[in-house]
C-alpha positions as CSV (number, residue, x, y, z in Angstrom):
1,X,35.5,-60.2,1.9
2,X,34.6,-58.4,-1.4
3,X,36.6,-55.0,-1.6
4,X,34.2,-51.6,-2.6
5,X,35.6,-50.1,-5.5
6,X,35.9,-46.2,-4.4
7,X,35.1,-45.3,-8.4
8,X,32.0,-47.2,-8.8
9,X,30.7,-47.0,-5.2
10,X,27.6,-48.9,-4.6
11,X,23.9,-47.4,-5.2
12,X,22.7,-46.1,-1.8
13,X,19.1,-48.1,-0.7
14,X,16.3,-46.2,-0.1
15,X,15.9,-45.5,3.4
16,X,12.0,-47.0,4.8
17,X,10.3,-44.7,6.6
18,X,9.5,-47.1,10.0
19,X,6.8,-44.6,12.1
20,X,7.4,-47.6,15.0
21,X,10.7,-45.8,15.0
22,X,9.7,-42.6,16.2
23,X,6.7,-40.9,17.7
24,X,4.7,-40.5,14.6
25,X,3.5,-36.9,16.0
26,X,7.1,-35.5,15.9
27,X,7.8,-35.8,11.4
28,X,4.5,-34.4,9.9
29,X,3.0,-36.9,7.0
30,X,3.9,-34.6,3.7
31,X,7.8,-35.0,5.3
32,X,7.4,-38.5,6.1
33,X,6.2,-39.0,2.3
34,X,9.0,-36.8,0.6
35,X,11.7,-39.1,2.8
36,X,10.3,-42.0,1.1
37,X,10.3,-41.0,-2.0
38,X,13.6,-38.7,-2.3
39,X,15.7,-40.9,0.6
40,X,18.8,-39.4,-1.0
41,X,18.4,-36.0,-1.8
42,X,18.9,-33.2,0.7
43,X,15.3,-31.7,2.0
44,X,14.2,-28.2,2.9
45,X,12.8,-28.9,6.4
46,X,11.0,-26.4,9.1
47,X,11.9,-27.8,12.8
48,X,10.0,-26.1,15.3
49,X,11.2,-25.7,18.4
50,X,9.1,-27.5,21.7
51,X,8.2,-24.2,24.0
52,X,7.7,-26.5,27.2
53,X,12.0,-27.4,27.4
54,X,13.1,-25.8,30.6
55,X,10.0,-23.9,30.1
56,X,11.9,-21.6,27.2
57,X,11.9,-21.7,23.4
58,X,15.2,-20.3,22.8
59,X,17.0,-23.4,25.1
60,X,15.1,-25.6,22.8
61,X,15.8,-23.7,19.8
62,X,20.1,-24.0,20.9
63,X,19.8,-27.5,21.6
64,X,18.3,-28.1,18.3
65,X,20.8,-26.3,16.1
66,X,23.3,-28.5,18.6
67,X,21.7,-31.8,17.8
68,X,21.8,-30.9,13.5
69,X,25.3,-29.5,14.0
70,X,26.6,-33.2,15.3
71,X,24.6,-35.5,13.0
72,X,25.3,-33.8,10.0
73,X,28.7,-32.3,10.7
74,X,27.7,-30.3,7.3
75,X,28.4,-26.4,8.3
76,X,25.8,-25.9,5.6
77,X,22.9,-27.9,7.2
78,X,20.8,-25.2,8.6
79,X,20.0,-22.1,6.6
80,X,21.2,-18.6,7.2
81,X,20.1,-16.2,8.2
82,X,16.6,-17.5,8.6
83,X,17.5,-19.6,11.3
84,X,19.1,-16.7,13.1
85,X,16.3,-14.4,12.8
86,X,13.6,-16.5,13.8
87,X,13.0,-17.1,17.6
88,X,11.1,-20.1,17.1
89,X,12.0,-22.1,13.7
90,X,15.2,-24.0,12.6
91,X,15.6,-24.1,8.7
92,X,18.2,-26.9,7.4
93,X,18.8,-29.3,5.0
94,X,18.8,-32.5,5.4
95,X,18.9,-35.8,4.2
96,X,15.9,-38.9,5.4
97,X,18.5,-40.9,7.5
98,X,19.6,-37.7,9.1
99,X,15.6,-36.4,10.2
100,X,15.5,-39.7,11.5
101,X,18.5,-39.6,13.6
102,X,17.7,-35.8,14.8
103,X,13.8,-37.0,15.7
104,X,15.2,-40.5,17.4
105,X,18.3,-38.3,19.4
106,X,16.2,-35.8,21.0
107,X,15.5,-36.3,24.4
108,X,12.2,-39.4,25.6
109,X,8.8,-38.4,24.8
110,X,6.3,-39.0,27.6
111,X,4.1,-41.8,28.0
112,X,0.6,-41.4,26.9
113,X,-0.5,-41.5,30.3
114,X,2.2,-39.0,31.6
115,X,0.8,-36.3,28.6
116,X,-2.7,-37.2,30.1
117,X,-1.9,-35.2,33.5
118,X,-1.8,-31.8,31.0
119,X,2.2,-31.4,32.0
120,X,4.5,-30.2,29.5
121,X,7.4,-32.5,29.1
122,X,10.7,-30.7,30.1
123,X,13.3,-32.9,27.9
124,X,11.7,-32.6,24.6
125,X,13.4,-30.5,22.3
126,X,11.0,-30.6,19.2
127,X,7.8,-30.2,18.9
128,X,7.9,-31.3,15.2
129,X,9.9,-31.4,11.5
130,X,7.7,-29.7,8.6
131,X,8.2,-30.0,4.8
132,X,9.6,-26.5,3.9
133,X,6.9,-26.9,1.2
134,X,8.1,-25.1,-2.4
135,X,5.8,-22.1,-2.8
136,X,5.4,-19.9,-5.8
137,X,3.3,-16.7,-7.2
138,X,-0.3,-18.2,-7.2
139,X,-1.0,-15.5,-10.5
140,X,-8.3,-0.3,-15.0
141,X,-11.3,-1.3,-14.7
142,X,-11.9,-2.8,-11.5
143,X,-12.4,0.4,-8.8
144,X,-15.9,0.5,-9.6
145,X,-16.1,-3.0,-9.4
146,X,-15.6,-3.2,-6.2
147,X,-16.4,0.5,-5.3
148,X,-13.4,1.9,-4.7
149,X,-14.1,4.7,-6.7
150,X,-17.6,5.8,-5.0
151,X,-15.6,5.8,-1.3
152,X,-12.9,8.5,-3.0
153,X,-15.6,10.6,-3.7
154,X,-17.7,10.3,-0.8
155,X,-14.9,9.8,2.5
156,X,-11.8,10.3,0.8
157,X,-10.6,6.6,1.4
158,X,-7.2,6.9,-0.1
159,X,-5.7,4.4,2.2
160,X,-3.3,7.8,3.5
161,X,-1.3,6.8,6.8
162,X,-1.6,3.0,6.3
163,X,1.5,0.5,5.6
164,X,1.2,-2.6,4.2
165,X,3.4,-5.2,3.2
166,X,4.2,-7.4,-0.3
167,X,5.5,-10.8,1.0
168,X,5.9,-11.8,-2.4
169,X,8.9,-11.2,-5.8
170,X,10.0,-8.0,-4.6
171,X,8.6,-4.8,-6.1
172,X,10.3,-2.5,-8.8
173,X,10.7,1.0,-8.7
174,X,8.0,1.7,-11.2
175,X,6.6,5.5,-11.9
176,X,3.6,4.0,-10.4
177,X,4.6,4.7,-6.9
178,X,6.5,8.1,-7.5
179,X,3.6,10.5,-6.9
180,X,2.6,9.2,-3.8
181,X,6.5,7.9,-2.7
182,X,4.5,4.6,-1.6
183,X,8.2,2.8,-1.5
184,X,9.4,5.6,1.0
185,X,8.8,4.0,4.3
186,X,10.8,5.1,8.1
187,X,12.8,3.0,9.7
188,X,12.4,0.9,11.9
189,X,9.9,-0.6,8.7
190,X,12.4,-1.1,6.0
191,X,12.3,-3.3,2.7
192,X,13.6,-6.9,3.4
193,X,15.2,-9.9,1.2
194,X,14.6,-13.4,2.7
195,X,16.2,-14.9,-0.4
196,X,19.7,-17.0,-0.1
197,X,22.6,-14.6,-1.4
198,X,20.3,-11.3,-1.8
199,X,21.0,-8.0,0.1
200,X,18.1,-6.0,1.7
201,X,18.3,-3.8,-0.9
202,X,17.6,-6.2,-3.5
203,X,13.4,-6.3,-2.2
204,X,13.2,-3.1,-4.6
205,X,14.1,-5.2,-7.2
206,X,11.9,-7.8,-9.0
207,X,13.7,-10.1,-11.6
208,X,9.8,-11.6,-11.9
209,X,7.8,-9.2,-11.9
210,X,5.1,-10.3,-9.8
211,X,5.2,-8.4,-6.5
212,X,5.6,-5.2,-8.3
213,X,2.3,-6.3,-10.3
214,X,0.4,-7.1,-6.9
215,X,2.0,-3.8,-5.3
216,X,0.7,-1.8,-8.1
217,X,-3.5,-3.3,-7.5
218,X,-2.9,-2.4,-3.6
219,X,-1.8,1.4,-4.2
220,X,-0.3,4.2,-6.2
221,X,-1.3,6.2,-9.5
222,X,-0.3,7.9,-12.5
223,X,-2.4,11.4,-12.5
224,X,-3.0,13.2,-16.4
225,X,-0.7,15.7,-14.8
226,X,1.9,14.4,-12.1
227,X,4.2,17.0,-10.4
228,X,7.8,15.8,-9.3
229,X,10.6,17.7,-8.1
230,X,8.7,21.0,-8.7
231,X,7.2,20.4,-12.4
232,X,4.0,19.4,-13.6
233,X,4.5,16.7,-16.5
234,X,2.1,15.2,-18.8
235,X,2.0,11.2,-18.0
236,X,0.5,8.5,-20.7
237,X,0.9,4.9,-19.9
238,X,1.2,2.2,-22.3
239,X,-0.6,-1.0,-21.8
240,X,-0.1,-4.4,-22.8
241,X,-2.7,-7.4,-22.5
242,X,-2.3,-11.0,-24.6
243,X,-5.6,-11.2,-26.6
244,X,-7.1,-14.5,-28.2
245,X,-7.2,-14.8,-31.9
246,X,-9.7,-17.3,-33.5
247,X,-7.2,-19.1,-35.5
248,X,-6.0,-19.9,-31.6
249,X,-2.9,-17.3,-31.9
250,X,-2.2,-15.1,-29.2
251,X,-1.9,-10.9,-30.1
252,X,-0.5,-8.7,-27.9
253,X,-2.8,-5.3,-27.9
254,X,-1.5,-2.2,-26.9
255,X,-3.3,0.6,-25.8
256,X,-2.6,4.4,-24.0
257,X,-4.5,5.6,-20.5
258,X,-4.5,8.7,-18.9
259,X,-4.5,7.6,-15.7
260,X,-4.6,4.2,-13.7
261,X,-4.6,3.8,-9.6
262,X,-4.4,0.9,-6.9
263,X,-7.3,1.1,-4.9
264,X,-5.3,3.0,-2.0
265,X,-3.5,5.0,-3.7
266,X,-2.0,6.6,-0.9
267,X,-0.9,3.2,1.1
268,X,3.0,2.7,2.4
269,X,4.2,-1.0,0.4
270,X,6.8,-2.4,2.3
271,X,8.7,-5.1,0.3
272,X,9.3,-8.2,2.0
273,X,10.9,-10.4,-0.8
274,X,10.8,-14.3,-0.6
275,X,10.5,-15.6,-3.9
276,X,13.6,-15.7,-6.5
277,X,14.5,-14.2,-10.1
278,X,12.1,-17.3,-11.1
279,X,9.5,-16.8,-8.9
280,X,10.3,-19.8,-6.7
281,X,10.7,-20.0,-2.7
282,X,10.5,-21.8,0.4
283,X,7.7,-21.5,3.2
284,X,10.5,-21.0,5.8
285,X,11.1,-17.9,3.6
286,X,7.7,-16.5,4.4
287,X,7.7,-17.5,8.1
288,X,10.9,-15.2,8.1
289,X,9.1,-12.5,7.2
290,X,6.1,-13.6,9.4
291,X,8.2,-13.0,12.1
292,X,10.2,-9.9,11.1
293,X,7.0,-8.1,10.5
294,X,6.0,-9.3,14.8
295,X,9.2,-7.4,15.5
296,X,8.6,-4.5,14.0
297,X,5.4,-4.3,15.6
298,X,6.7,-5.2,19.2
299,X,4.3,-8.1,18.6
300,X,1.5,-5.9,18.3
301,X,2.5,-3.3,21.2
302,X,3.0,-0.3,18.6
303,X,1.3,-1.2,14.8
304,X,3.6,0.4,12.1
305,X,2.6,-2.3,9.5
306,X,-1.3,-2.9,9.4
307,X,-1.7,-5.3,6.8
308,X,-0.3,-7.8,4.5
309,X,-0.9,-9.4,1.3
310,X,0.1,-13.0,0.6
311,X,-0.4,-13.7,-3.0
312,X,2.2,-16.6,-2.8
313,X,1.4,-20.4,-1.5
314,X,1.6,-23.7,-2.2
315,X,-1.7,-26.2,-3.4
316,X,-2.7,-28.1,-0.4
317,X,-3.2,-32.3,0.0
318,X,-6.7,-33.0,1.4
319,X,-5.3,-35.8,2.7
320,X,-3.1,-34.4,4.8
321,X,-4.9,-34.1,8.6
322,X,-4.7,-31.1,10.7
323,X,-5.5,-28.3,7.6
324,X,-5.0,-24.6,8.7
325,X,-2.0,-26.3,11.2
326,X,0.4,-26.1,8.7
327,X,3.4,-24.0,10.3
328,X,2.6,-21.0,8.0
329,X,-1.2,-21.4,8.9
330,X,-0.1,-21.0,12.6
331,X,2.0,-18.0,12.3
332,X,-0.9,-16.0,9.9
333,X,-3.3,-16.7,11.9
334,X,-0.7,-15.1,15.3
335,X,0.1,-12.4,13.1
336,X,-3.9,-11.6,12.6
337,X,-3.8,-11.7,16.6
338,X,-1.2,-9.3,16.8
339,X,-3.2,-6.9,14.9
340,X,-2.3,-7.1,11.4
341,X,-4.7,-8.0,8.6
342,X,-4.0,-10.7,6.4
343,X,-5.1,-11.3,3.3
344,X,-4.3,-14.4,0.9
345,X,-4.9,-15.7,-2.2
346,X,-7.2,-18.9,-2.4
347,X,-4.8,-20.5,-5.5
348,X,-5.2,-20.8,-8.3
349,X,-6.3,-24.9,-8.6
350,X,-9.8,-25.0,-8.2
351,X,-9.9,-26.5,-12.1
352,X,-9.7,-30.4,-13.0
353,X,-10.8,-33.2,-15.0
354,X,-13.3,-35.8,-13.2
355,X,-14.0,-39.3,-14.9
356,X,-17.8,-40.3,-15.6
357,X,-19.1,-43.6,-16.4
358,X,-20.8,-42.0,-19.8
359,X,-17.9,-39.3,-20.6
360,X,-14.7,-40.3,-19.1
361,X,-12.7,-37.8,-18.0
362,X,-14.2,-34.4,-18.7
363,X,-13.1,-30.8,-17.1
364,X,-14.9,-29.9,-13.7
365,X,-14.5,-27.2,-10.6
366,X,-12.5,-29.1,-8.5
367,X,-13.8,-28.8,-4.6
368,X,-11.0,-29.0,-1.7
369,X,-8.3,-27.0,-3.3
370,X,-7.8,-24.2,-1.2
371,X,-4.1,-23.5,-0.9
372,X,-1.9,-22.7,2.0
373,X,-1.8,-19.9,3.6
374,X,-5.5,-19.4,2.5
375,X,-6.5,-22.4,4.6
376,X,-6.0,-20.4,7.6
377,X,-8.3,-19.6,9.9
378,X,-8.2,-15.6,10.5
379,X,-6.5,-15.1,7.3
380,X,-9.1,-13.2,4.8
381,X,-9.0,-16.0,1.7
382,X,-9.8,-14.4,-1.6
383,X,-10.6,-16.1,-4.5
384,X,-11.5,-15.0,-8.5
385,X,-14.3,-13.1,-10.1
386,X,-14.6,-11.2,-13.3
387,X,-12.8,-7.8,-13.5
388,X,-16.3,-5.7,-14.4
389,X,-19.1,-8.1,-15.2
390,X,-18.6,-10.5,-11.8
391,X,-23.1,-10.8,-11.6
392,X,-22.4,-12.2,-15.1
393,X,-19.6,-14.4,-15.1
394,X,-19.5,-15.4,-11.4
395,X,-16.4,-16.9,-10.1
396,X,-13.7,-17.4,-12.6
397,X,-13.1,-21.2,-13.2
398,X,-9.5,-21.4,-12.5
399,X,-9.6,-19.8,-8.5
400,X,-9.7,-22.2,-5.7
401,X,-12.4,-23.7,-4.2
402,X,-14.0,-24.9,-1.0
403,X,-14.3,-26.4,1.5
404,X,-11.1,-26.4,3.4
405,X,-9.9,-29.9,4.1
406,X,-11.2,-30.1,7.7
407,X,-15.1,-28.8,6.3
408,X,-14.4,-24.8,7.2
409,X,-15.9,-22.4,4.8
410,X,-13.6,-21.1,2.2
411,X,-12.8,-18.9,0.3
412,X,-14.2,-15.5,2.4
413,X,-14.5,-12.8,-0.2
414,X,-13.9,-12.9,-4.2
415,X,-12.2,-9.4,-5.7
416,X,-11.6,-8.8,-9.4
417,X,-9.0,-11.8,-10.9
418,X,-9.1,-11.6,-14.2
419,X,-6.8,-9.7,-16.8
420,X,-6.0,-6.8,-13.9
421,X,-3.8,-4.1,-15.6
422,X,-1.0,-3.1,-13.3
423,X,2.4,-2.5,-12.6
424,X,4.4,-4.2,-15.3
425,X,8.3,-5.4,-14.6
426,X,11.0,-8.3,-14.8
427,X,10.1,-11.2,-16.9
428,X,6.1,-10.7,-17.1
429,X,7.3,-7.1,-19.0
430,X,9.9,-8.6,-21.1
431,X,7.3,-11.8,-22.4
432,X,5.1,-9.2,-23.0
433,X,7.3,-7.2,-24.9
434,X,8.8,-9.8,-26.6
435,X,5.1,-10.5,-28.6
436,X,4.4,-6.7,-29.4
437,X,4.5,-6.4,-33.3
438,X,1.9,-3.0,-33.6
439,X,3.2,0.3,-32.9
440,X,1.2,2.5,-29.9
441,X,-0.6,5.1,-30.6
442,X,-0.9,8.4,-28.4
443,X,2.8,8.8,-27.5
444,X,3.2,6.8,-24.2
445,X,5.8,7.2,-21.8
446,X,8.3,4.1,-22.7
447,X,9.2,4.1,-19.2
448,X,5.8,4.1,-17.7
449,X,3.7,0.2,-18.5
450,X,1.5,-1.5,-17.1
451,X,0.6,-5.3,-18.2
452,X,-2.5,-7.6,-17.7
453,X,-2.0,-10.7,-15.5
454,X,-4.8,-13.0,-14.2
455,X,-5.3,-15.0,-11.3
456,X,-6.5,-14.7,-7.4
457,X,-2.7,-12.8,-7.0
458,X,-4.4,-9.9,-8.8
459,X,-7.7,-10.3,-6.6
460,X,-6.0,-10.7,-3.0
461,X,-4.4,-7.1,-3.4
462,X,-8.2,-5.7,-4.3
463,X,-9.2,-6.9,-0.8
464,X,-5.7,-5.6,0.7
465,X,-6.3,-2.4,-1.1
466,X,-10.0,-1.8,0.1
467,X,-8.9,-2.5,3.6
468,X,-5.8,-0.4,3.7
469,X,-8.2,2.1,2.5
470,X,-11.4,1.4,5.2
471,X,-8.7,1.8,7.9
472,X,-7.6,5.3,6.6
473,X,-10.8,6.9,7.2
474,X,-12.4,4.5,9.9
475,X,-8.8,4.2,12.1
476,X,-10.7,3.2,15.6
477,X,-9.9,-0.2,13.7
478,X,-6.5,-0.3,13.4
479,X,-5.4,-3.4,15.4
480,X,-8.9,-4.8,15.1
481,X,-8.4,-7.4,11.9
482,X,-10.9,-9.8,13.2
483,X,-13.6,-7.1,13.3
484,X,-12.6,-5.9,9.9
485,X,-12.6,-9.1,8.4
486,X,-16.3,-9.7,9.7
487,X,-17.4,-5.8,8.4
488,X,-16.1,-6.8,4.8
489,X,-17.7,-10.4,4.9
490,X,-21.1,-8.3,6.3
491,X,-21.2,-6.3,3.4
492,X,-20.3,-8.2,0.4
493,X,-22.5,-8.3,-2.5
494,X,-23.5,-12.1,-2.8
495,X,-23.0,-12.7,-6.2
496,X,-25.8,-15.8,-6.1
497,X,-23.1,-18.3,-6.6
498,X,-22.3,-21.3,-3.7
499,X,-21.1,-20.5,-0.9
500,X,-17.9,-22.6,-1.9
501,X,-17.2,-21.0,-4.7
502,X,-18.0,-17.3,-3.7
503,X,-17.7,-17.3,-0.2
504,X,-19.9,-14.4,1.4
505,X,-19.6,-12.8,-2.3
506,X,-17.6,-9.6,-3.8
507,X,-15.8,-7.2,-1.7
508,X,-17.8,-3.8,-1.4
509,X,-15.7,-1.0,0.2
510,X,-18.8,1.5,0.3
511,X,-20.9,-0.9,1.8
512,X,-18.2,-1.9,4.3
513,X,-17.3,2.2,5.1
514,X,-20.8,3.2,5.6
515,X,-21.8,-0.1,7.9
516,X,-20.2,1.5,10.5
């Protein structure tokens, strides 16, 4: 018998994936496909716990973290603290060979014709193993735009009394939010990290600089005169957007503004921080937060966060069956349930090459590429328009389009997406900053700069913004997201663009105040 040489071990086969091995239901197809293809590598997985075992999540949820404990005897397996503060969710890592010894060592599933009768099965322990899909940042003028500017005037819609949260890179502590303190939340709402090795208190910090760019389009301002700590000061901003040369360079132009404001100005931002220094995360990440955000609401029995914006995802696989039942589908559309509004980028994917038989392969709109968590159902999907001239230019190539994968109309509404100044911070700054070769005029505050950043992340927050302002001056809605979703589709200006692209057109807070 040959002897294995302990310094040159042997080259591990790939493990097949044998669905006659296991109930196919239980490992969802974008796992299955990652097991085949990565058989050795450790793998981000969601297990989610059966509710029908002894007729209680949390005996499931035991058993399972049991069952990974003994057939990976790694004390790193599952993931901490998600895993503790979830009630529903195990996150671990793990290998193919091990899912498929967890999925094969859980209790019998029943026979077809027992799950007939309509009984839940009291010795399964998972209901099924999810990719913990990567996810990533999907990346003024615009008040008027959208009318933000006309409901000041007229109802005073300055989003006052309102919290909303930035599930997103964390969010700076820019001057932005110092007139209106819209970082100074009360406890029991506090700023969160769900990122391995962070401290809470890192969610006010943004190595990225994406959340605090998203934070700054939802509220905020800087005044011509701001007072703080009993004096009036004088505040210019300096601004930097990336303009296109025709010799194909790239300039960075600076300029000085008076004044610049989220379209709530008055709005609470709670950070909820789930992607890292380089703007990368997990889903499990934003199901954490998901869930922290149901506690602090009693699960909608008192509302102290009343909205959320999700300008983070992942691109969704038409192929995949079941879209808007992705695990982070399911828990937006509870949260919307529960009473909070949920708005989400549609991606930033709806742009591709197609092949013709005269052509080749020449650039096209690309239908089907709604991302997750857009593809929910109650979630309000926004997708990409032109910052002032949106009856011009329509939707802006690059945002997502529909339909969803399973035929459902997407996106809902389409905001402002294209070169939004706001909040500038963490590596977006410094890139910017790195290409500024003229000097700005007017004296700016070096402290105090915003950049310009496209993409539906800068149009989600418009929608997020408008909202958190409606429900400061029309509160007999707070708790209602399902209603408010269908006053804002109501009243959007259709832009004359399909359906698909536009969805029921541009958000209109005027319109949507005085409809009711």
């Amino acid at each position: 018998m040959a002897m294995t040489d302990p310094t040159n071990p042997p080259e591990r086969r790939p493990i097949p994936f044998d669905p006659g091995r296991l109930d196919a239901a239980i490992i969802a197809p974008p796992l299955a496909k990652q097991m085949r293809d990565t058989p050795n590598d450790l793998i981000n997985v969601i297990i989610d716990a059966d509710l029908g075992y002894r007729n209680t999540r949390d005996a499931a949820k035991q058993e399972i973290v049991r069952l990974v404990e003994r057939v990976t005897e790694r004390p790193t397996a599952i993931r901490q603290p998600a895993t503790d503060r979830s009630p529903q969710y195990v996150y671990a890592k793990l290998r193919a060979d091990e899912i498929l010894k967890i999925a094969n060592d859980q209790a019998p599933l029943p026979s077809r014709a027992g799950s007939a009768t309509g009984e839940r099965p009291s010795d399964r322990i998972i209901h099924r193993i999810w990719l913990d899909h990567k996810v990533g940042a999907l990346i003024s003028k615009t008040p008027a735009t959208i009318k933000v500017d006309a409901a000041r005037t007229s109802f005073s819609a300055m989003g006052a009394s309102i919290v909303w949260a930035v599930i997103d890179s964390g969010v700076a502590k820019h001057p932005h939010f110092e007139l209106h303190k819209n970082l100074d939340v009360v406890l029991p709402v506090k700023h969160m990290s769900f990122v391995d090795g962070e401290k809470d208190e890192d969610a006010l910090n943004d190595a990225f600089g994406h959340g605090t760019h998203v934070a700054g389009i939802i509220c905020g301002e800087i005044a011509p005169e701001m007072e703080a700590d009993g004096k009036t000061t004088k505040t210019r901003v300096l601004t930097l957007s990336r303009h296109l040369l025709q010799s194909g360079d790239v300039d960075i132009d600076p300029e000085c503004l008076d004044r610049i404001g989220g379209m709530a100005p008055r709005t609470k931002v709670v950070s909820f921080k789930v992607l890292n220094d380089k703007g990368e995360g997990l889903t499990s990440d934003i199901l954490a937060a998901i869930e922290e955000i149901q506690r602090i609401n009693g699960h909608g029995r008192e509302l102290l966060i009343h909205g959320v914006n999700l300008s983070v995802g992942y691109e969704f696989d038409p192929e995949w069956f079941a879209c808007g039942q992705s695990p982070l589908c399911v828990e937006v559309d509870r949260l919307v349930r529960s009473g909070v509004v949920v708005v989400a980028a549609a991606g930033n994917t709806g742009y591709g090459f197609q092949s013709t038989a005269f052509q080749g392969s020449v650039p096209a709109g690309l239908s089907m590429t709604i991302n997750d968590p857009g593809n929910a159902e109650l979630a309000i999907t926004v997708g990409s328009t032109h910052r002032d001239m949106p009856h011009t230019y329509g939707v802006s190539y690059f945002s997502s389009k529909g339909p969803t994968g399973d035929g459902r109309r997407k996106p809902d509404l389409v905001a402002p997406g294209e070169k939004i100044l706001s909040c500038g911070a963490g590596a977006k700054l410094k890139t910017l900053q790195a290409g500024l070769t003229k000097k700005p005029a007017g004296n700016p505050d070096p402290n105090c700069i915003y950049i310009a950043d496209s993409g539906t992340s800068m149009a989600a927050p418009h929608v997020s913004g408008a909202i958190a302002a409606f429900l400061s001056v029309r509160r007999e809605f707070v708790g209602r997201p399902e209603t408010v979703k269908r006053i804002f589709l109501d009243s959007a200006t259709d832009l004359k663009r399909e359906p698909y692209f536009q969805g029921y057109g541009l958000v209109d807070l005027m319109r949507a105040i005085q409809s009711v």
